[in-house]
C-alpha atoms as a printed R data frame, in Angstrom:
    type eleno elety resid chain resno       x       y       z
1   ATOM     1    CA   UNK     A     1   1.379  -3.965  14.748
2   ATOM     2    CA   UNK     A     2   5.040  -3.745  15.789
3   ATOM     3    CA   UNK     A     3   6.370  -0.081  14.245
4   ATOM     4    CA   UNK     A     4   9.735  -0.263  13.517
5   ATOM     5    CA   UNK     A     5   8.953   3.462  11.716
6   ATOM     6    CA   UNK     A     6   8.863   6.940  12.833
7   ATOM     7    CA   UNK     A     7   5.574   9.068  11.123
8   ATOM     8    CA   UNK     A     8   5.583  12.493  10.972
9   ATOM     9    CA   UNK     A     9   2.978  14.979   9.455
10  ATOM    10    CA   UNK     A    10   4.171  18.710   9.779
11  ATOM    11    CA   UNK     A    11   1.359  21.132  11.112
12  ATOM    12    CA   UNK     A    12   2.462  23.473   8.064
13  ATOM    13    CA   UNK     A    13   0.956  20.655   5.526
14  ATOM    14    CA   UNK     A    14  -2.157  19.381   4.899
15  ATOM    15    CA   UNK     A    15  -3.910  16.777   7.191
16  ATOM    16    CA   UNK     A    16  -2.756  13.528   5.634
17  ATOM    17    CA   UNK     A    17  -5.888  11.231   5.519
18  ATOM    18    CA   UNK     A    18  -5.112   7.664   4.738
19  ATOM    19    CA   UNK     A    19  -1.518   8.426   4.366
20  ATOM    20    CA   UNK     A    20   1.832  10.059   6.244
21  ATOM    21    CA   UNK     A    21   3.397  13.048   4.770
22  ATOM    22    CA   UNK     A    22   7.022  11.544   6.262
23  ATOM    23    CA   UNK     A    23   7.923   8.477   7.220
24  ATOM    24    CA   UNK     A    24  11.566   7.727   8.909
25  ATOM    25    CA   UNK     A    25  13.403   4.036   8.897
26  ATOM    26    CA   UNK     A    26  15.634   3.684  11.997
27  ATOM    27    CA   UNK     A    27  19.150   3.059  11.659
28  ATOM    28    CA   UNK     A    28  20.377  -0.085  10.346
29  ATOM    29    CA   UNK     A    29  18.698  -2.640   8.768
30  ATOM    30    CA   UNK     A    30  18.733  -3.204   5.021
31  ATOM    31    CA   UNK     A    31  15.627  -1.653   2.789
32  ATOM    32    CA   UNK     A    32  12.998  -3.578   0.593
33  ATOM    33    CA   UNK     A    33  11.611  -3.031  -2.542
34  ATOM    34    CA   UNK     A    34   7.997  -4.607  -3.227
35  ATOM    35    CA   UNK     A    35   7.153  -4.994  -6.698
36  ATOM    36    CA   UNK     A    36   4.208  -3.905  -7.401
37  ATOM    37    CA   UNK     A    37   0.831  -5.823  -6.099
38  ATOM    38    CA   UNK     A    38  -2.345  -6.397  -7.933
39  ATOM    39    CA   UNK     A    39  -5.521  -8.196  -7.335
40  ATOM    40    CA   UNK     A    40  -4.592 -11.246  -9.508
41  ATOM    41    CA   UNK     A    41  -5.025 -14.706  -7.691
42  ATOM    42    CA   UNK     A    42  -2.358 -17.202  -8.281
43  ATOM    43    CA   UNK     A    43  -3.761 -18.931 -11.395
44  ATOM    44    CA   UNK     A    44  -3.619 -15.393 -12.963
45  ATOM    45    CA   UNK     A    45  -7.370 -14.862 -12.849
46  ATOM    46    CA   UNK     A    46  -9.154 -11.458 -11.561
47  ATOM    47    CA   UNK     A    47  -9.977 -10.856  -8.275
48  ATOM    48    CA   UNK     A    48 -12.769  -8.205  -6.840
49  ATOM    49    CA   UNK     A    49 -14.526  -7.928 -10.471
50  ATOM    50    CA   UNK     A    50 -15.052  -4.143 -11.060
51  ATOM    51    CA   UNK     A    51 -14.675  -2.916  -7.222
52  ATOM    52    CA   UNK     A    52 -12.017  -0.711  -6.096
53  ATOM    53    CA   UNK     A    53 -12.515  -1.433  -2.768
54  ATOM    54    CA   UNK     A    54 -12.261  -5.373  -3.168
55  ATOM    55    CA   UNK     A    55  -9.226  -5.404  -6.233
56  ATOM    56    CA   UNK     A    56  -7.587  -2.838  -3.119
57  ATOM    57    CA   UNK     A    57  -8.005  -5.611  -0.468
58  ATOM    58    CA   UNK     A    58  -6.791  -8.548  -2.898
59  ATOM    59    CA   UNK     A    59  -3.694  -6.084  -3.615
60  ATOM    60    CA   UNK     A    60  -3.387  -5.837  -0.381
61  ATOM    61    CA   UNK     A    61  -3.281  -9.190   0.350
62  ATOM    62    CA   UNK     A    62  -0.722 -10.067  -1.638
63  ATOM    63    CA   UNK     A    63   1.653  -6.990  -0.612
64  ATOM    64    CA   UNK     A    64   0.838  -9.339   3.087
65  ATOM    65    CA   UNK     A    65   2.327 -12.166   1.510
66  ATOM    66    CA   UNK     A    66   5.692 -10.812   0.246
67  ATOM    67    CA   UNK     A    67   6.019  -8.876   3.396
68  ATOM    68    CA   UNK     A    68   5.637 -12.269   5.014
69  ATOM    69    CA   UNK     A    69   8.200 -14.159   2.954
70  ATOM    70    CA   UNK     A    70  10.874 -11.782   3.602
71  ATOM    71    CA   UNK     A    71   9.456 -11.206   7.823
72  ATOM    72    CA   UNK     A    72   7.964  -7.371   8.057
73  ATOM    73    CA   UNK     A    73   4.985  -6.318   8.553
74  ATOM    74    CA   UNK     A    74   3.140  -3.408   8.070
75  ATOM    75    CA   UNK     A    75   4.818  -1.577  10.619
76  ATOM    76    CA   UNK     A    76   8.205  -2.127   8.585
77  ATOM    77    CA   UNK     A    77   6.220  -0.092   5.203
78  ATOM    78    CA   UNK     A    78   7.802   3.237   4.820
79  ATOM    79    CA   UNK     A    79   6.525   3.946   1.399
80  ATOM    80    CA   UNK     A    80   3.904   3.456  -0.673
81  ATOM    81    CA   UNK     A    81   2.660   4.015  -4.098
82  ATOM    82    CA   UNK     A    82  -0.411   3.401  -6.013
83  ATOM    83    CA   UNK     A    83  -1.226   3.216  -9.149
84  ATOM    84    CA   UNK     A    84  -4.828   3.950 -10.243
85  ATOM    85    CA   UNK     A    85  -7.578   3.922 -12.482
86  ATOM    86    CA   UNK     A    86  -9.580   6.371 -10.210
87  ATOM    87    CA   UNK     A    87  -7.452   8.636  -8.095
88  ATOM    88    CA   UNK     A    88 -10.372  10.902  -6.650
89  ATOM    89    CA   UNK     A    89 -11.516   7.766  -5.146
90  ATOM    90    CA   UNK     A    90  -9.374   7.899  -2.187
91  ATOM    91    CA   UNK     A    91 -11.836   7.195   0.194
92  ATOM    92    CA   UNK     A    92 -12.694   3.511  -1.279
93  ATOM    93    CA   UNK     A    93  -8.745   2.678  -1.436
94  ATOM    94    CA   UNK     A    94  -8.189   3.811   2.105
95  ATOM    95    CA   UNK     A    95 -11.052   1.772   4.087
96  ATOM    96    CA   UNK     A    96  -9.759  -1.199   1.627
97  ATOM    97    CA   UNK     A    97  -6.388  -0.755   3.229
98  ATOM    98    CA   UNK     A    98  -7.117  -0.158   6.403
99  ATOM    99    CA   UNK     A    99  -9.711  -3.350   6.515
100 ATOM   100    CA   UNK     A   100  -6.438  -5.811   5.351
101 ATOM   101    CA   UNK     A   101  -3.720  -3.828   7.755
102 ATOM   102    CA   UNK     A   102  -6.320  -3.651  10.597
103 ATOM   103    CA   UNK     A   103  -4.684  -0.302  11.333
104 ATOM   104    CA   UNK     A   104  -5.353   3.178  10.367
105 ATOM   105    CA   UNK     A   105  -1.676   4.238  10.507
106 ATOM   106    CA   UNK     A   106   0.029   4.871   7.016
107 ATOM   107    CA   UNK     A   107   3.369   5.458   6.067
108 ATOM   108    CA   UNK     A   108   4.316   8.132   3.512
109 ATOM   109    CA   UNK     A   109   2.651   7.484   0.515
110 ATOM   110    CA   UNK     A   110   1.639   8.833  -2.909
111 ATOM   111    CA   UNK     A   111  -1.523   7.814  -5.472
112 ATOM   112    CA   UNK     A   112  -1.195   8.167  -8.598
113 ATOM   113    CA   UNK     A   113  -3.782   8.555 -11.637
114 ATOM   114    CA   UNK     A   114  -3.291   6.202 -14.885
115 ATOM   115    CA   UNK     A   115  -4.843   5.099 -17.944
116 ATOM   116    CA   UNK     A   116  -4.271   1.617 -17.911
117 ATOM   117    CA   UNK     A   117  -2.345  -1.310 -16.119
118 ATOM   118    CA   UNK     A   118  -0.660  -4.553 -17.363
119 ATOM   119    CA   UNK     A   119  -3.808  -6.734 -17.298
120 ATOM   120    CA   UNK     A   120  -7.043  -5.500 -18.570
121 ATOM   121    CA   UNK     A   121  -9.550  -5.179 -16.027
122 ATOM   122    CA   UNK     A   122  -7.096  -4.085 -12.857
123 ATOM   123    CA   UNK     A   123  -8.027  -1.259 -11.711
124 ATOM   124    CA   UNK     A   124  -5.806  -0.410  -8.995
125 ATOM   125    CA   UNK     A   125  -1.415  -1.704  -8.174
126 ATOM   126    CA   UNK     A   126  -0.083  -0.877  -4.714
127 ATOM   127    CA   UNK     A   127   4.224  -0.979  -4.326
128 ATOM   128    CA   UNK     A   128   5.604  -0.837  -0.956
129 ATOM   129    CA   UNK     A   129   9.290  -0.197   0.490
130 ATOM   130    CA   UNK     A   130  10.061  -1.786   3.856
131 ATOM   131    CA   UNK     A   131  12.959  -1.433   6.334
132 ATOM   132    CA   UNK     A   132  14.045  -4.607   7.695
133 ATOM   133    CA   UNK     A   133  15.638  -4.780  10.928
C-alpha cells in the first residue's frame, strides 16, 4: 500500500487499536470527501444479512470503489468515520477492515454509536477523507 500519510499515536494517549489517533496529509494535493459507504449492492439490495463483520467488508468495498474512480488508495485515507448500530463491537469492524485493506494500518478515525441508518437493516456506514496527490 503506497502511504502518501504520516500516522502518529502520542505515547501520552491510549494505544489506538484498529485506528490512528493523528493522521497528517503532506503538502499539496487537493482533499476528498467520501460520502458515506454502506453494504448495499448496486441494485439497492442488502448485502452481509445481519453480520457486522460482512455489511463492514461490503462497506468497505465500496469505499474501494470510489477511492478507485477518483485514483487513491488506502494509503491516501486520512480520516474515517463510522456510523454504527453496535459501537462496543469494535473488534468485528476492525478484522472486517483490515480483511478488505489487507493492511492493519489505520488512519485517524472515530466510531460512532446510532439508532438507525437510512435503509432498514444496515447496520454499519463507513465515510472516508483522502488526500490526493
Amino acid at each position: 500500500m503506497a502511504t502518501t500519510r504520516e500516522v502518529l499515536t502520542p505515547s501520552e494517549i491510549h494505544p489506538a487499536p484498529g485506528f490512528s489517533h493523528i493522521a497528517i496529509a503532506p503538502e499539496g494535493g487537493r482533499i476528498a470527501y467520501i460520502a458515506g459507504q454502506v453494504a448495499l449492492a448496486p441494485d439497492f439490495s442488502l448485502i452481509g444479512g445481519d453480520d457486522l463483520g460482512e455489511q463492514t467488508k461490503a462497506a468497505m468495498r465500496n469505499v474501494k470503489i470510489a477511492l478507485d474512480a477518483i485514483g487513491a488508495d488506502w494509503g491516501d485515507v486520512v480520516r474515517r468515520t463510522i456510523y454504527t448500530l453496535h459501537p462496543t463491537e469494535y473488534e468485528t469492524i476492525t478484522a472486517a477492515i483490515e480483511e478488505v485493506q489487507g493492511s492493519n494500518e489505520h488512519p485517524a478515525q472515530t466510531i460512532a454509536g446510532v439508532t438507525g441508518l437510512a435503509v432498514p437493516g444496515l447496520l454499519i456506514e463507513i465515510e472516508v477523507t483522502a488526500h490526493l496527490r
